[in-house]
C-alpha positions as CSV (number, residue, x, y, z in Angstrom):
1,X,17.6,312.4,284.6
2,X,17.2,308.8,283.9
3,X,18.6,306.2,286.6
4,X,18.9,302.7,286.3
5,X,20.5,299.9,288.7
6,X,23.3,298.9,285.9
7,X,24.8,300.7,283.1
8,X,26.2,298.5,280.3
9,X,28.6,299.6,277.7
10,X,28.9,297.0,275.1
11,X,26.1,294.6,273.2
12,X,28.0,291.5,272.3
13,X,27.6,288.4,273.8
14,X,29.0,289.4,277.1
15,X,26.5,292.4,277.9
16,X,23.8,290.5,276.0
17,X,24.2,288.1,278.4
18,X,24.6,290.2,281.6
19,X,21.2,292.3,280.4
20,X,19.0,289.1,280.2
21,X,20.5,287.9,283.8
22,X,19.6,291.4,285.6
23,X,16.6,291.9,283.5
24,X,15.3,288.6,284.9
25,X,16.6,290.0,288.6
26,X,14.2,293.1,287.9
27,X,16.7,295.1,288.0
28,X,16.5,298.3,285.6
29,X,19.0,297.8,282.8
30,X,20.4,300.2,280.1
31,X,22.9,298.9,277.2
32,X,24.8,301.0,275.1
33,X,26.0,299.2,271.6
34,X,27.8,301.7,268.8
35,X,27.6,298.3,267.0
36,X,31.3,297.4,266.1
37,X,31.5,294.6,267.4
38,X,34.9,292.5,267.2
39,X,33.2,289.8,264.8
40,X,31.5,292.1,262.2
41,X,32.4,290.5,259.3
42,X,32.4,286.5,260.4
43,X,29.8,285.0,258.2
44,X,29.1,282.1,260.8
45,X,30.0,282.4,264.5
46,X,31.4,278.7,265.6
47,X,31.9,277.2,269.3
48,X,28.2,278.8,270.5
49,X,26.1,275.8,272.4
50,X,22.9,275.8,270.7
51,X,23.9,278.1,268.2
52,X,26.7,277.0,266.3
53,X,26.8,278.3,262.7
54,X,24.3,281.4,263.7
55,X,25.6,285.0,261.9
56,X,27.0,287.0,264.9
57,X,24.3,289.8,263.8
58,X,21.2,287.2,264.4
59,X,22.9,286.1,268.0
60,X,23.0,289.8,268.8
61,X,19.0,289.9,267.8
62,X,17.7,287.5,269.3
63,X,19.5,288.5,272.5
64,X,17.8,291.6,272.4
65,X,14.3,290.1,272.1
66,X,15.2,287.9,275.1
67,X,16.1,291.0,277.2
68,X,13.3,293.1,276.2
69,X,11.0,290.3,277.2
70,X,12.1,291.9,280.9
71,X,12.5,295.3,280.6
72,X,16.1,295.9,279.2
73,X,16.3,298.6,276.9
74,X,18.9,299.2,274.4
75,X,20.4,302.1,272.6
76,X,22.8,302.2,269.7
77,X,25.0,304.7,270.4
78,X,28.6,304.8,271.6
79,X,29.0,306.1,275.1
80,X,31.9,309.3,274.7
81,X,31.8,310.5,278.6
82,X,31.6,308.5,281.9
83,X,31.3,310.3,285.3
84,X,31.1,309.5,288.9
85,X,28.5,311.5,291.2
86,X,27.8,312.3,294.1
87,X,30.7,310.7,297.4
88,X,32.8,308.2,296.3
89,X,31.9,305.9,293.7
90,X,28.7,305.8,294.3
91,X,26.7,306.7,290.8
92,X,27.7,306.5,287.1
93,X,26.3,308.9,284.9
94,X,27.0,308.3,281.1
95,X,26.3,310.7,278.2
96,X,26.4,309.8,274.5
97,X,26.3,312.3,271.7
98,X,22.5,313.0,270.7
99,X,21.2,312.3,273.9
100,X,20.5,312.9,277.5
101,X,23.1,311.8,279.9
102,X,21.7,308.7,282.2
103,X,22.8,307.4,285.8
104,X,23.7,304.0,286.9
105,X,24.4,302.2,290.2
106,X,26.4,299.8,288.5
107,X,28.3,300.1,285.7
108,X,29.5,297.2,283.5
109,X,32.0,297.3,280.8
110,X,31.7,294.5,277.8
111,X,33.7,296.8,275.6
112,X,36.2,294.0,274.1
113,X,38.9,294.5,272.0
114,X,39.7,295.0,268.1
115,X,42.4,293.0,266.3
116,X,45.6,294.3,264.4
117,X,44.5,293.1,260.8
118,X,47.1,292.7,258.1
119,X,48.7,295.2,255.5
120,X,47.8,293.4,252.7
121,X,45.9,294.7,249.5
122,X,42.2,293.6,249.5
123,X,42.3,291.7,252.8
124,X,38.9,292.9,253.1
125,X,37.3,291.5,250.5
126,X,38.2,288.0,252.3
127,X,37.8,289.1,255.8
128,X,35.3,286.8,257.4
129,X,35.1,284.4,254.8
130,X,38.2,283.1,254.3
131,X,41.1,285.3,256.2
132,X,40.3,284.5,259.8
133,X,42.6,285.0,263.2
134,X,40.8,282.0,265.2
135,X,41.9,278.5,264.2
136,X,39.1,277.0,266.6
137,X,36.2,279.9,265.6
138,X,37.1,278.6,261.5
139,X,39.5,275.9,261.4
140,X,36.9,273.2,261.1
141,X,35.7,275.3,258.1
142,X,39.0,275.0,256.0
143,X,39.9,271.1,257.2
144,X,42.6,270.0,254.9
145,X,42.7,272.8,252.7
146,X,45.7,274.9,252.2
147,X,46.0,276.9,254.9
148,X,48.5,280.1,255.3
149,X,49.7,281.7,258.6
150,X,50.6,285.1,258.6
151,X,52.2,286.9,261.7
152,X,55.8,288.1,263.1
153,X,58.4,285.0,263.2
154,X,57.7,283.0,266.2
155,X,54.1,283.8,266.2
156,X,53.2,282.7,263.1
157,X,55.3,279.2,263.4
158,X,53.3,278.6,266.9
159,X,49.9,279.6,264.5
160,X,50.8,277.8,262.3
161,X,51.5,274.8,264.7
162,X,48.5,275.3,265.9
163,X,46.5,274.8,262.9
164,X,48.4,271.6,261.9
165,X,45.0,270.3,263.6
166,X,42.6,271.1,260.8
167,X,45.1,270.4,257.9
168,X,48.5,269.2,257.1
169,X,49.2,271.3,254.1
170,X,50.2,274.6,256.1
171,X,52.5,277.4,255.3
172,X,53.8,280.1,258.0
173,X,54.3,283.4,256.2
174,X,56.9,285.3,258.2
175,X,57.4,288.3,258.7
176,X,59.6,290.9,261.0
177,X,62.3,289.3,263.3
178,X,63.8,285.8,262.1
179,X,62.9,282.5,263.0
180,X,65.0,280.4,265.7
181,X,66.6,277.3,264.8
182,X,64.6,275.6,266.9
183,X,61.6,277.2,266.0
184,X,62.3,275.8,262.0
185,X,63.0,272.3,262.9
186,X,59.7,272.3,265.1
187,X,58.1,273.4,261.5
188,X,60.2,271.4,259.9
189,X,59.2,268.1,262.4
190,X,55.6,268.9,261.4
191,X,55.8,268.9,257.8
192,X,54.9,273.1,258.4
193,X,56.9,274.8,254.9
194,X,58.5,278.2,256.0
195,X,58.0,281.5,253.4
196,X,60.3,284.2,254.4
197,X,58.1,287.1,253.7
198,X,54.6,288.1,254.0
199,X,51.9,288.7,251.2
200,X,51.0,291.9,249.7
201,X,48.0,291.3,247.9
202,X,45.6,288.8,248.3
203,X,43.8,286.9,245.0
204,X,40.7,285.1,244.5
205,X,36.8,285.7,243.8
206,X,33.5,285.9,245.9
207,X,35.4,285.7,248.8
208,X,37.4,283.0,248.3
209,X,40.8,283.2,248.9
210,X,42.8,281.3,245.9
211,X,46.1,282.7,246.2
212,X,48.6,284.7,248.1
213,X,51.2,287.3,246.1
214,X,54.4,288.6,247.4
215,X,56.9,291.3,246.5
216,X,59.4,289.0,245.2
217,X,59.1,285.6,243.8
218,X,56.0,283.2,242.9
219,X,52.4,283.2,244.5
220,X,51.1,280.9,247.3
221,X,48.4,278.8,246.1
222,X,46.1,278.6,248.8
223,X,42.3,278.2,250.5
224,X,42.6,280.2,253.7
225,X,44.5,282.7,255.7
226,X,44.7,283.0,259.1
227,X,47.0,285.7,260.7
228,X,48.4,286.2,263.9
229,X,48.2,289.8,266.0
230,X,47.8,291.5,269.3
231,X,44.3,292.7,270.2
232,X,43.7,295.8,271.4
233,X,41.4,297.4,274.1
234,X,38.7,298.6,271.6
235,X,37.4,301.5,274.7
236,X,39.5,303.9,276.7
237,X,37.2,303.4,279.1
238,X,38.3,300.8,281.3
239,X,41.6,302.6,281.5
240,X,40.1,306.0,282.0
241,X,38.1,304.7,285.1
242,X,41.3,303.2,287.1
243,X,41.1,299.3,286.0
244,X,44.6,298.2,285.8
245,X,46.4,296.2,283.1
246,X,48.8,293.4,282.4
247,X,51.5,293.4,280.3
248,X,49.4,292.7,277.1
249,X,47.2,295.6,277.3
250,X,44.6,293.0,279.2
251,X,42.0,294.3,282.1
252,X,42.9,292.8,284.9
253,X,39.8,291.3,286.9
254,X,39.1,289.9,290.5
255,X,36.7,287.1,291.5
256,X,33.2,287.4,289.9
257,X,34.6,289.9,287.5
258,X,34.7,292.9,289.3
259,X,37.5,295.9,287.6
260,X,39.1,296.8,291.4
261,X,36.9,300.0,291.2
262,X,33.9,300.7,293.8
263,X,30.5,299.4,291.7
264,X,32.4,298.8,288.1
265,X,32.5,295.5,286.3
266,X,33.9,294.0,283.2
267,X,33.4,290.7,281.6
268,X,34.2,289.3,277.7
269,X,37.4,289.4,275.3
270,X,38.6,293.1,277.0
271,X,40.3,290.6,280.0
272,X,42.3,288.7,277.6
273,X,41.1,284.8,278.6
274,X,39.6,282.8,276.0
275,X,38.3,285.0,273.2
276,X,35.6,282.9,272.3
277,X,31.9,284.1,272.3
278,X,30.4,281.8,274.7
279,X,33.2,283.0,277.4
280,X,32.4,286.1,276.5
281,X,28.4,285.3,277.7
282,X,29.5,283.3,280.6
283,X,31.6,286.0,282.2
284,X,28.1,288.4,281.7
285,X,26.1,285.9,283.6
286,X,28.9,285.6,286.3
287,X,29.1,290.1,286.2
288,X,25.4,290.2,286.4
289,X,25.3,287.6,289.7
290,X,28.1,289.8,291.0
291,X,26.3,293.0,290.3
292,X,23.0,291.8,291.1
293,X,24.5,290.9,294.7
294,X,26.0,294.0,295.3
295,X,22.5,295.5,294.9
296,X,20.8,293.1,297.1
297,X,23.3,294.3,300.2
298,X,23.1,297.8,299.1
299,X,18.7,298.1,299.0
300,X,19.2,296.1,302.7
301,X,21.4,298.3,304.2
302,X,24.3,295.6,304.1
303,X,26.8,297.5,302.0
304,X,29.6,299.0,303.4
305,X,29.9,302.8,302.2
306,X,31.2,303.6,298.7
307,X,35.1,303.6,298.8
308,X,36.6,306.7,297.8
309,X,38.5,306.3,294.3
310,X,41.1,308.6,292.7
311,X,40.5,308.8,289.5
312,X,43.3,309.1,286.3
313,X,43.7,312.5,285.3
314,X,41.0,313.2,282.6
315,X,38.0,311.2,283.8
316,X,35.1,313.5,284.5
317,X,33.8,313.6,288.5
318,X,30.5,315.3,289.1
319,X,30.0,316.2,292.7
């Protein structure tokens, strides 16, 4: 069987980043992508030093050339089992459908999160283009154009709020529980109009969003939409494995972005701080200095031994 120094289950930015860090530590590296990744249908990706305006699929290329350049390899598949071997927590083993199980010293999770996307007919068709979630990943983009926010009452006012930066011609479409008083003169203050309903169909062509229809009354002419949800943890994985959780479904993380469980890690949008992509990359480097420290002790005899870790009921433990 296979064995490499680090496992790592996710290929966005985030294990992208952490591969090219421990490749250049020559350290052994494996990274499994089922490539889904949370911005598959962005056109541009925005905010990226040195890259802004690149399509998140090139980013993901040219990150794999860089880490091949030192020995990472890479396999596109999605990773269905994760077990511990051997005393403690001392070895990873991962399996994949289609292909031979391999083991890991270290095991890193860049898994992410997906986003709750709207129930409204044809949303796809605009998805990426111009129906975003992220005000700062697209508001530039749609700068004083009409401009929609979709979500649940107080959540779409503070969206909507929020993209009052790019435009002043904004609209919160509400939906679910009511909007406060106050929350409707802080609209109100900002010259923010109030439509008490969401849309159920989307209109426009190429892409481009022209106009918003509801069940009952007119259309919304408008440029964009941008809509307001809770992500969720995209993996069981991280849960499966003993990593703990805030009350937003969020992986908790300590210092140097270690999960609380003997030799596991996890860095980019799965621990809920700033989703953007170049957080995401930063908190691989800062994994893969962790990680690469953690083997350093361990090949000089400097560890401590693997603590022993009781595992939620359902997680595979090979002995």
């Amino acid at each position: 069987m296979d064995q490499y120094d680090v496992a790592i289950v996710g290929g966005g930015p985030a294990g992208l980043s952490a591969a090219l860090v421990l490749g250049r530590c020559r350290r052994r590296v494996i990274v499994f992508d089922h490539g889904h990744g949370r911005n598959y249908a962005a056109v541009e990706m925005h905010g990226y030093l040195g890259h802004d305006g690149i399509p998140p699929s090139k980013l993901r290329e040219l990150g794999r050339q860089e880490g091949r350049k030192y020995g990472v390899e890479y396999v596109d598949a999605e990773v269905d089992r994760v077990c511990l071997c051997g005393e403690g927590a001392s070895l990873y083993e991962l399996a994949c459908e289609g292909r031979r199980p391999v083991r890991a010293r270290k095991l890193l999770l860049a898994t992410g999160v997906r986003d709750e996307l709207p129930d409204i007919e044809n949303f796809r068709e605009f998805y990426g283009r111009t129906a975003h979630h992220c005000p700062y990943c697209d508001g530039w983009e749609h700068r004083d154009e009409r401009l929609a926010a979709v979500g649940e009452g107080k959540e779409a006012v503070g969206l909507a709020l929020s993209l009052r930066t790019w435009s002043d011609r904004v609209t919160a479409c509400i939906a679910g529980e009511p909007v406060s008083d106050q929350d409707c003169e802080r609209a109100q203050r900002n010259g923010i109009k109030i439509h008490d309903g969401v849309p159920v169909r989307m209109e426009g062509r190429d892409g481009r969003l022209e106009r918003l229809c509801f069940e009952k009354g007119p259309p919304l002419e408008c440029d964009a939409l941008f809509f307001s949800s809770t992500p969720k943890q995209r993996s069981r994985l991280p849960l499966m494995l003993g990593c703990e959780c805030d009350e937003r479904g969020m992986i908790l993380t300590e210092r140097k972005q270690g999960a609380g469980v003997c030799g596991l890690f996890l860095a980019g949008d799965a621990d809920g701080d700033v989703q953007f992509a170049i957080v995401a990359a930063a908190e691989g480097a800062i994994a893969a200095t962790a990680i690469n420290r953690e083997l350093q002790d361990e090949d000089r005899g400097d560890a401590a031994p693997p603590e022993k870790v009781d595992l939620p009921e359902g997680v595979c433990v090979k002995e």
